[in-house]
C-alpha positions as a Python dict, from the first residue, in 0.01 Angstrom:
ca = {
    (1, 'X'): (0, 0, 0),
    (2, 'X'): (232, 235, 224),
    (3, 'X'): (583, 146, 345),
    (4, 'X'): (806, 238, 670),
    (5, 'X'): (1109, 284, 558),
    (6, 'X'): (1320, -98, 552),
    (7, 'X'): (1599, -74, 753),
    (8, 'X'): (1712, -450, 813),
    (9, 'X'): (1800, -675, 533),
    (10, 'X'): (1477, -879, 568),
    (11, 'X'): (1276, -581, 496),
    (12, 'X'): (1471, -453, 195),
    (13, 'X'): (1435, -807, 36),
    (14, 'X'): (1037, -796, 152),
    (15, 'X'): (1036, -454, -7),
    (16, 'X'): (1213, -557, -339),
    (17, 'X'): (984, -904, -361),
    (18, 'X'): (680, -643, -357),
    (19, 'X'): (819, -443, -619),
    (20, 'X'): (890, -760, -845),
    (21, 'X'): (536, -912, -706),
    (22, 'X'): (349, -584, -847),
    (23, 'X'): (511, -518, -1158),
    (24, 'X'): (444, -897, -1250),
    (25, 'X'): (56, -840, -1144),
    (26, 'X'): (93, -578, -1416),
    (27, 'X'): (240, -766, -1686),
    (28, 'X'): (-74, -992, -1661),
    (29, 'X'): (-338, -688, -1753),
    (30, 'X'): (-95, -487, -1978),
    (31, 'X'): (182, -561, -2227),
    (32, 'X'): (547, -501, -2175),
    (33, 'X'): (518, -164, -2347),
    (34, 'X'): (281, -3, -2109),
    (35, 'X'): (426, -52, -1802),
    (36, 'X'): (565, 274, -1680),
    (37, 'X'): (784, 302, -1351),
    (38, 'X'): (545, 573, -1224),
    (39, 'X'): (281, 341, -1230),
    (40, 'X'): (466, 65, -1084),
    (41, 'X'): (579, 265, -786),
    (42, 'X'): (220, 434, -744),
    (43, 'X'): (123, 65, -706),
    (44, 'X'): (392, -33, -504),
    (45, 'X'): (338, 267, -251),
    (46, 'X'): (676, 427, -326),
    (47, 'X'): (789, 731, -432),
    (48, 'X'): (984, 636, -796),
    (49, 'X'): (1305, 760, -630),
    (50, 'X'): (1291, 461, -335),
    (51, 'X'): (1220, 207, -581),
    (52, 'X'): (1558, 306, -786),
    (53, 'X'): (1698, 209, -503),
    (54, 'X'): (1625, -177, -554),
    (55, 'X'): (1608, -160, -930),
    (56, 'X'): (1815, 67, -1146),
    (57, 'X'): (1531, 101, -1397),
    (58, 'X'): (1160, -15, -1503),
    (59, 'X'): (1378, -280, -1737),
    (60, 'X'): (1626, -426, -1438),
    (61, 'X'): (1277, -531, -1289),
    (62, 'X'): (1148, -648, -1622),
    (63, 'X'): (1493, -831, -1680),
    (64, 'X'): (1443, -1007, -1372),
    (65, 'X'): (1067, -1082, -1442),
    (66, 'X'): (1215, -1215, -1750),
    (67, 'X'): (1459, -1439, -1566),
    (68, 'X'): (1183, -1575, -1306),
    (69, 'X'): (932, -1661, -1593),
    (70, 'X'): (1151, -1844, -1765),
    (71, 'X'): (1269, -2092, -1492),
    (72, 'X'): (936, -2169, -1443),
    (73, 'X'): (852, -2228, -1793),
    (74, 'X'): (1173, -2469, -1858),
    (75, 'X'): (1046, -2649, -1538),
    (76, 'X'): (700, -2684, -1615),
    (77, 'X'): (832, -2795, -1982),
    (78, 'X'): (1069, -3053, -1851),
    (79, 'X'): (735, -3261, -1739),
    (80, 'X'): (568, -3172, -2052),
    (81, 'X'): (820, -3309, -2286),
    (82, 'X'): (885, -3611, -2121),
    (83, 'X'): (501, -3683, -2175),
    (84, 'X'): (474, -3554, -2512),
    (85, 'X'): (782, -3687, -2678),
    (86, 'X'): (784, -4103, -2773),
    (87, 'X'): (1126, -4206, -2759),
    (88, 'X'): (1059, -4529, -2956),
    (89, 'X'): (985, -4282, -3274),
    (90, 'X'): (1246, -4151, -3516),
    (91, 'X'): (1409, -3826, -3503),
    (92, 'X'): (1192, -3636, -3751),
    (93, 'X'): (902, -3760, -3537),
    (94, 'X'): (1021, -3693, -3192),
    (95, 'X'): (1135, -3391, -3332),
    (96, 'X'): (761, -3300, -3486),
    (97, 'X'): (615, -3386, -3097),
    (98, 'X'): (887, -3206, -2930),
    (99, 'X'): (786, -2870, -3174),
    (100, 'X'): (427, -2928, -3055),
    (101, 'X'): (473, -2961, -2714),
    (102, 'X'): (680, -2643, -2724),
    (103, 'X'): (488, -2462, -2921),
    (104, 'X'): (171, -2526, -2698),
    (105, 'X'): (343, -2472, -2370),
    (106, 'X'): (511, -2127, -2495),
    (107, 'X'): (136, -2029, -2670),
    (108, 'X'): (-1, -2049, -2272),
    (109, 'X'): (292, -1823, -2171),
    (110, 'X'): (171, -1485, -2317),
    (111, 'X'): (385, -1316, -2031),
    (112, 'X'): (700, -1492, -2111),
    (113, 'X'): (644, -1398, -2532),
    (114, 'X'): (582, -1059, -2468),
    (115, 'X'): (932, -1007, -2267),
    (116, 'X'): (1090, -1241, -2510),
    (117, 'X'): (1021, -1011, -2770),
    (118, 'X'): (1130, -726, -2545),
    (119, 'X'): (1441, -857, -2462),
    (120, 'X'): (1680, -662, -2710),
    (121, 'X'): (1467, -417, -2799),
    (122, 'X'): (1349, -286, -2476),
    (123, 'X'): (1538, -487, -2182),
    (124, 'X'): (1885, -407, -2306),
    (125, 'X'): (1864, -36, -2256),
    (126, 'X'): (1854, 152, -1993),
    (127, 'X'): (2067, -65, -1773),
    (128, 'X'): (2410, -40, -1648),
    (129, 'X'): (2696, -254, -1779),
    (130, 'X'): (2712, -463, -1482),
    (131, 'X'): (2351, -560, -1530),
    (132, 'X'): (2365, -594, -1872),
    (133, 'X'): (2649, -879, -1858),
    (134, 'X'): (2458, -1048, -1567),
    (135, 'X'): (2148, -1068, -1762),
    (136, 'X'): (2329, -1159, -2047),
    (137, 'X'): (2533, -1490, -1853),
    (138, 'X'): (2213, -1576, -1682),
    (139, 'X'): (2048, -1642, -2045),
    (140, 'X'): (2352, -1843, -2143),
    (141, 'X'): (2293, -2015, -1817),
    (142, 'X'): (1905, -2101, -1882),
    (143, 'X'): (1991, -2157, -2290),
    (144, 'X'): (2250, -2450, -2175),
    (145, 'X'): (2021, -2594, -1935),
    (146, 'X'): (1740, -2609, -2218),
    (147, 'X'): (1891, -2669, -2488),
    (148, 'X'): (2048, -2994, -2280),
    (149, 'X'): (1634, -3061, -2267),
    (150, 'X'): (1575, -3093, -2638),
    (151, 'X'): (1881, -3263, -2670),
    (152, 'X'): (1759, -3569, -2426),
    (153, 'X'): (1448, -3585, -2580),
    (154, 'X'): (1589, -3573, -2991),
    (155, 'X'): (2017, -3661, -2928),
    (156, 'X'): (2031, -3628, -3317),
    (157, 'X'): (2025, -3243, -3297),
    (158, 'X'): (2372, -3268, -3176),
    (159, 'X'): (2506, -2894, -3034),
    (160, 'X'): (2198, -2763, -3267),
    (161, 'X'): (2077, -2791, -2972),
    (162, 'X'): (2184, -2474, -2837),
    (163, 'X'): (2040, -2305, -3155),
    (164, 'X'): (1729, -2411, -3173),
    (165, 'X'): (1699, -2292, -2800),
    (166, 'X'): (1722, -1970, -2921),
    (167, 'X'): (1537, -1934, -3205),
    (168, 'X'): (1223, -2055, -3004),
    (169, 'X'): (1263, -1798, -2744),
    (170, 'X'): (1284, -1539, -3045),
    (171, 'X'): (1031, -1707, -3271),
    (172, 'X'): (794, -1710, -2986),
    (173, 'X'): (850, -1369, -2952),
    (174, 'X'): (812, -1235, -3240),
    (175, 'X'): (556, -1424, -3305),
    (176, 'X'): (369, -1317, -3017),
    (177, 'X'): (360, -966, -3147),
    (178, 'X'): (214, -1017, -3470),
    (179, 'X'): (-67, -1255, -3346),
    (180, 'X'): (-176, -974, -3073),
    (181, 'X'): (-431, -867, -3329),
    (182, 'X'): (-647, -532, -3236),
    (183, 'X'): (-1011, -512, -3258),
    (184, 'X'): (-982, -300, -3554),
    (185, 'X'): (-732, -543, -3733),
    (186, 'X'): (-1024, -879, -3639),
    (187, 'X'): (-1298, -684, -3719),
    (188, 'X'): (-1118, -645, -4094),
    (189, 'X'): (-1033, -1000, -4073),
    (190, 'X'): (-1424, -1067, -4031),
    (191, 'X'): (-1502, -874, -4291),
    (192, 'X'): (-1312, -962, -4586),
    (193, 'X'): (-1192, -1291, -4575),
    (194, 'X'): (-920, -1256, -4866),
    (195, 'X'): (-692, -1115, -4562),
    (196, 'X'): (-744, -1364, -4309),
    (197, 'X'): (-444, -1536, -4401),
    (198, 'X'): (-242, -1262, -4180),
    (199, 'X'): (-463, -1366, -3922),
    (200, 'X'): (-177, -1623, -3761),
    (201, 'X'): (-247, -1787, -3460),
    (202, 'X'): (59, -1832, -3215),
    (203, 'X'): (15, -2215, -3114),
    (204, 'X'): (10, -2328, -3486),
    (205, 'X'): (247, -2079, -3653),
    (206, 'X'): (523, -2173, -3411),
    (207, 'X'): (451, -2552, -3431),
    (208, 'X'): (528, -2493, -3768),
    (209, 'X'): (826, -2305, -3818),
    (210, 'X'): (967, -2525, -3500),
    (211, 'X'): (889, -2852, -3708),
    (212, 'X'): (1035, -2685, -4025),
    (213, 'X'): (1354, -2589, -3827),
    (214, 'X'): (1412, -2900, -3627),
    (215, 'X'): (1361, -3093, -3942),
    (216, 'X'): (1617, -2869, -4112),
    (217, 'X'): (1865, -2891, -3865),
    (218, 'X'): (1850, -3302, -3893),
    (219, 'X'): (1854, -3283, -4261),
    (220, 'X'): (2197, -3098, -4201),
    (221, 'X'): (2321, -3278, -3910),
}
């Protein structure tokens, strides 16, 4: 792909739409870690230097991927919950089917995990103060409007709401990363079965610690 240069406001927002388009075709054959700026703009049809002129950095775009892909996933979650969670059950059982529904839904978003984890590692570098508290009100933004979610579907969590918001978006994360096994680590698994318990498998794992923590929290509250 080659570009004219865009000189009307249309064509810079066509121009930056590509750059976000491309770098999220990326994301889906490669993990967060791998995706270089030079590569981005060779796919883009830039020079690097043109597209630093939409995005300060390779992590503004993935900040912004970030932002996108989770909007979707609260939406399509929204829909999910409401058919996964029994309001007629008690809290420690709405609170089991809410930890499965999110736990499933965030085990089919591989994209969203992998810049979860990056967030603080990765995302928060590179980046200029103004972008950095942006970001940072944005995600107090989406955390409010999910953690208002969970609290329609389980009212008993109270403003633990807001917390366990959060530590699903890092659990699922972190998670993420240590069940991205490599052939070398699955081909030991195969072979000597006294390991396999390291062999954790995202869905399950974070239905689990979710339960664990939502029944916590109630148990407090």
């Amino acid at each position: 792909m080659t570009f004219q240069r865009a000189r009307s406001k249309e064509q810079r927002e066509i121009r930056r739409q590509t750059i976000l388009d491309t770098a999220a075709a990326m994301l889906d054959e490669m993990p967060v870690a791998e995706v270089s700026l030079n590569e981005l703009s060779r796919r883009v049809g830039l020079a690097t230097s043109n597209v630093l002129r939409y995005f300060e950095s390779r992590e503004a775009v993935l900040l912004e991927l970030l932002h996108r892909a989770l909007e979707r996933w609260m939406a399509d979650v929204s829909s999910e919950l409401a058919a996964g969670v029994d309001p007629h059950l008690s809290a420690h059982e709405r609170g089991d089917q809410m930890a499965a529904v999110l736990s499933a839904s965030l085990a089919r978003q591989t994209v969203l995990c992998d810049l979860f984890n990056a967030q603080t590692n990765v995302l928060d570098h590179n980046l200029s103060f103004e972008v950095v508290l942006q970001n940072k009100r944005s995600t107090i933004a989406n955390i409010t409007i999910m953690a208002g979610l969970l609290r329609r579907h389980v009212p008993e969590l109270g403003d633990n709401d807001r917390t366990i918001t959060m530590m699903t978006m890092i659990m699922a994360g972190t998670l993420s990363a240590h069940c991205r096994h490599s052939a070398t680590a699955l081909a030991a698994y195969e072979a000597d079965p006294t390991v396999l318990e390291l062999r954790l498998d995202l869905r399950t794992t974070l239905e689990n610690a979710l339960a664990a923590l939502i029944r916590g929290t109630l148990a407090r509250s």
